[in-house]
C-alpha positions in Angstrom: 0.0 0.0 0.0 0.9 3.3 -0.9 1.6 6.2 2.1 -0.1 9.0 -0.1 1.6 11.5 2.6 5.0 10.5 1.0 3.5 10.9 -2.3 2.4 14.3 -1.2 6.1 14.9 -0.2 7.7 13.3 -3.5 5.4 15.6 -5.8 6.1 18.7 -4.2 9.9 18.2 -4.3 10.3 17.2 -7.6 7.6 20.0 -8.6 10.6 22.5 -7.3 13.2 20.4 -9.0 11.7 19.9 -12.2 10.9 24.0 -12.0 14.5 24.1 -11.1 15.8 22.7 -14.3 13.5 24.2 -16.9 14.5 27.6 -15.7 17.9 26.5 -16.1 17.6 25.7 -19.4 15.6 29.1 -20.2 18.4 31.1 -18.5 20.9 29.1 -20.0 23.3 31.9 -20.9 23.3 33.9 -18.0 23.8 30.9 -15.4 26.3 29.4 -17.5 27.9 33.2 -17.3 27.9 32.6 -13.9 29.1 29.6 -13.1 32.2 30.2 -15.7 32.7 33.3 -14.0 33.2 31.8 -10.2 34.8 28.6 -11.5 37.0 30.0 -14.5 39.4 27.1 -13.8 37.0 24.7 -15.3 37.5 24.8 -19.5 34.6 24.2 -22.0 31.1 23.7 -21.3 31.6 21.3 -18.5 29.8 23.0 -15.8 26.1 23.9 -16.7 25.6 20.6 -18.1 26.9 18.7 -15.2 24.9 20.6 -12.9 21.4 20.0 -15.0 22.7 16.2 -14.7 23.1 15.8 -11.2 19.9 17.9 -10.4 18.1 15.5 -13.2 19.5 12.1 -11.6 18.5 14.0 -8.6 15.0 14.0 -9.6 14.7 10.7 -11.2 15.9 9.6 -7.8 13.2 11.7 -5.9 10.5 9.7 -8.0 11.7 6.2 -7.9 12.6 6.7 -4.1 10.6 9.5 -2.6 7.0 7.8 -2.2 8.8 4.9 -0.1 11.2 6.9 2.1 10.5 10.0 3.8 13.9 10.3 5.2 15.8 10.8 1.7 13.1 13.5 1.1 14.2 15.4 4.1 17.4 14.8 3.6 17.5 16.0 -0.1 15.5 19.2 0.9 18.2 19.6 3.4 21.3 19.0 1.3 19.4 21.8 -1.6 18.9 24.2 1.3 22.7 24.0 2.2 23.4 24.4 -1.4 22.0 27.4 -2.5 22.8 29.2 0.8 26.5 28.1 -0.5 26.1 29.2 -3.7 25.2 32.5 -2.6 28.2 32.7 0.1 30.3 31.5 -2.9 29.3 34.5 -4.7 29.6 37.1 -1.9 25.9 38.0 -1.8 26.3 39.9 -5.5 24.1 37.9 -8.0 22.4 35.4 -5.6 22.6 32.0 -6.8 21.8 30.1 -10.6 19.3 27.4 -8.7 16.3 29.1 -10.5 17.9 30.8 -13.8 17.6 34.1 -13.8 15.0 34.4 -11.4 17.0 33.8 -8.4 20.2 36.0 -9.9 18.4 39.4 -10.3 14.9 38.7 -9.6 15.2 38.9 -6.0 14.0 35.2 -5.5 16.3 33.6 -2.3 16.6 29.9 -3.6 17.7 29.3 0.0 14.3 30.4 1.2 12.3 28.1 -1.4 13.9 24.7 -0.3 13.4 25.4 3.3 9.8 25.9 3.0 9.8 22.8 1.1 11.9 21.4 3.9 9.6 22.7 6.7 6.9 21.0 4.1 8.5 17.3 3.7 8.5 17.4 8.0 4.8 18.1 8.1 4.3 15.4 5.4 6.3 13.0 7.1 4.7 13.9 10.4 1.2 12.9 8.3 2.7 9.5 7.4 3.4 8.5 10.7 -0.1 8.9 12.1 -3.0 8.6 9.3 -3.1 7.7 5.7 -3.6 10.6 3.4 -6.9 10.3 1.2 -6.7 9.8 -2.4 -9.1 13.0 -2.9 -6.8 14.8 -0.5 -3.6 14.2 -2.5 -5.4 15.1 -5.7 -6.0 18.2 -4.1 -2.9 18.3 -3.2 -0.8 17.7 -6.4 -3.1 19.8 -8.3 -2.6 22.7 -5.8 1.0 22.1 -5.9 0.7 22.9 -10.3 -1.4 25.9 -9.6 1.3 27.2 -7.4 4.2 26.8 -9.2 2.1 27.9 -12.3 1.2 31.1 -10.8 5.0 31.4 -9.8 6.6 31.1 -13.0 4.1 33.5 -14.2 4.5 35.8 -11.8 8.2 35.7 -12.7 8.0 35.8 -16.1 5.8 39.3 -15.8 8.7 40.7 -13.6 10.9 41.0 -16.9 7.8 43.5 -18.2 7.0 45.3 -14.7 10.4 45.4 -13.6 11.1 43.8 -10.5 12.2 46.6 -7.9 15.3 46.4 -6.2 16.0 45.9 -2.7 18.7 49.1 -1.9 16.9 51.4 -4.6 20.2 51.2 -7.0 22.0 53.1 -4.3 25.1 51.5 -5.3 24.9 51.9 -9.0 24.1 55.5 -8.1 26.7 56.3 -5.9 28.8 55.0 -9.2 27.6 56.7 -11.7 27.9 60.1 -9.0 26.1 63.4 -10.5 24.6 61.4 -13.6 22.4 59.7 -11.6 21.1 63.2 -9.6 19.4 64.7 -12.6 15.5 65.8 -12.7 14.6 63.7 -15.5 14.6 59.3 -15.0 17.2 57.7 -15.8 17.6 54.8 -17.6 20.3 52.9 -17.7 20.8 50.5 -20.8 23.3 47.5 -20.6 24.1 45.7 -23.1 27.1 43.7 -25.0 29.0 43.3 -28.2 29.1 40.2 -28.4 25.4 40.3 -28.2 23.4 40.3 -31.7 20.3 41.5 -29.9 22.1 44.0 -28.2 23.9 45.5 -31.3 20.5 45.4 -32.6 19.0 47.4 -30.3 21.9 49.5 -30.1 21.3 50.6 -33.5 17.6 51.1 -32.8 18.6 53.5 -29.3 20.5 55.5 -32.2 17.8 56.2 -33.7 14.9 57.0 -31.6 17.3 58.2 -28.5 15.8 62.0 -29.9 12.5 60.7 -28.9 13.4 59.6 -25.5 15.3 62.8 -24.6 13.0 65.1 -23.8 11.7 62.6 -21.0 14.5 60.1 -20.3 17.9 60.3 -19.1 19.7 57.3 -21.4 22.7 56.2 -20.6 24.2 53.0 -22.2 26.7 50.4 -20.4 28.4 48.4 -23.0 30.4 45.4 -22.6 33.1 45.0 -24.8 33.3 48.7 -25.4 35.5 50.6 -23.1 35.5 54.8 -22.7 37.6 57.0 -20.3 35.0 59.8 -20.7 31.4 60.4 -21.1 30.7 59.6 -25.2 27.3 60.9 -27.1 25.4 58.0 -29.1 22.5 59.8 -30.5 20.6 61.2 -27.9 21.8 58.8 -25.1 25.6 58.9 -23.0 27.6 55.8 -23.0 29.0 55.7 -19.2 32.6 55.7 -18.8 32.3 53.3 -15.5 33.4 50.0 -16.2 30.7 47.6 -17.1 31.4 44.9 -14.5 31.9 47.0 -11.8 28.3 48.8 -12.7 26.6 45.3 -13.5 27.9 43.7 -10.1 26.3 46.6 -8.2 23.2 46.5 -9.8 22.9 42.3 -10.4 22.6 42.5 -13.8 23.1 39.1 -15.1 22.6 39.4 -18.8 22.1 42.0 -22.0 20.4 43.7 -23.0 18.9 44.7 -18.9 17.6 48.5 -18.4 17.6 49.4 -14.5 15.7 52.8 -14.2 15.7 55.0 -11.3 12.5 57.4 -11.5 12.8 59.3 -7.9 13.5 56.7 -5.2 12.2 53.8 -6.9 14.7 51.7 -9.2 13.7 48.7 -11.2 15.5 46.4 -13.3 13.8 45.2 -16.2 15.3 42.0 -18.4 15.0 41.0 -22.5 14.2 43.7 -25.3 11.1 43.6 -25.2 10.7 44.4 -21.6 13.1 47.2 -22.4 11.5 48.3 -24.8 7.8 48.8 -23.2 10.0 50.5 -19.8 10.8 53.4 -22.6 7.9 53.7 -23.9 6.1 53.7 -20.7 8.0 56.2 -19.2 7.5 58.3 -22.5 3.9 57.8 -21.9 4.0 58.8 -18.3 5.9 62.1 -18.9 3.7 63.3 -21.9 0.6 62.7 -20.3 1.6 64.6 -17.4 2.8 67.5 -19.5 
């Protein structure tokens, strides 16, 4: 007979794994960045795939062995939770950790904090086992609250890229950077992106352009990788930024290009992809003509 408590346990863990993995895979470039860039020792393309392996046979383990042993649950939640808060140690708080793509390396999501509430969750489930048998309409319930979650999650992450997700110190370090640039009256936005980058040059072209229309309402100032200036340079109607792009992009946990962080007052958000780039612009555009 099957303990449908453990069952409980074993679909909520690999839920998070399985999450784990496909935004992996969707992030693929900026966690691979990552992990090259804290492990630069390591040659080729060795790490990322590795990790997706282990945390695959990880899950295939989790489903063949999790409905018949609470104990490996707990101790896999425990051994994930000690992980990511490594991870982020390992990469002295700046850029969180890659357990959930880009969403836990900019997005303000603490992978640490997600395995221990599944942790805390695998102890009540275990708890469960050892003193009544779960129903079968209760673990239905169950599992299928467990997809609504994690599908309001993912969506609720994905929208961050086009609301901006706000940042915890209000890009007081980026601002103390960038000194009297970032004091003006007007928003700023600040663009990075990367020539090594197709979308970026892309885009880049496109800033040229249409940087006139942004002026009157927009500060725009570009970071560019690959690209380095000892002074303040005109592009069109935008500045590229002589400080360095690393230095900016650590401070503000910017993972990837093309990202626009914009300060308007005492509010910064960071905002991820072109597209989500492109509709903070226009946004702000809208904002300042309709108030003028």
């Amino acid at each position: 007979m099957i303990d449908l408590s453990r069952c409980a346990g074993t679909v909520l863990l690999a839920s998070v794994l399985l999450l784990s993995i496909l935004l992996k895979l969707r992030d693929r470039r900026a966690v691979d960045k990552w992990l090259r860039d804290r492990f630069p020792r390591v040659r080729g393309p060795v790490l990322f795939p590795a990790v997706l392996g282990a945390e695959a046979a990880l899950l295939a383990a989790t489903l063949t062995i999790g409905p018949g042993s609470a104990g490996f649950l707990i101790v896999t939640c425990g051994v994930l939770v000690l992980s990511a808060w490594l991870f982020r140690v390992f990469g002295h708080g700046r850029g969180g950790c890659p357990c959930f793509g880009s969403a836990s390396l900019s997005a303000g999501l603490r992978a640490e904090m997600v395995f221990l509430i599944v942790l805390v969750a695998e102890l009540v489930c275990a708890c469960l086992s050892m003193r009544w048998r779960m129903p079968v309409w209760l673990f239905c319930a169950f599992a299928a609250a467990v997809a609504v979650g994690f599908y309001l999650l993912s969506a609720g992450l994905a929208m961050q890229n086009f609301l901006g997700a706000p940042m915890a110190d209000g890009g007081k370090q980026g601002a103390a950077l960038l000194g009297e640039a970032g004091r003006g009256s007007k928003p700023l936005a600040l663009i990075f992106l990367s020539t090594r980058c197709q979308v970026c040059m892309t885009f880049l072209k496109y800033l040229e352009q249409s940087s006139e229309l942004f002026a009157h309402w927009i500060d725009l100032r570009l970071v560019i990788d690959g690209l380095d200036v000892t002074e303040e340079t005109m592009f069109g109607a935008s500045t590229i930024v002589p400080v360095p792009y690393r230095l900016l992009a650590d401070a503000l946990q910017v993972v990837e290009s093309p990202t626009l962080v914009l300060w308007n007052g005492s509010m910064a958000t960071r905002h991820r992809g072109i597209q989500a780039c492109n509709l903070a612009l226009s946004e702000i555009a809208r904002v300042r003509l309709a108030a003028a």
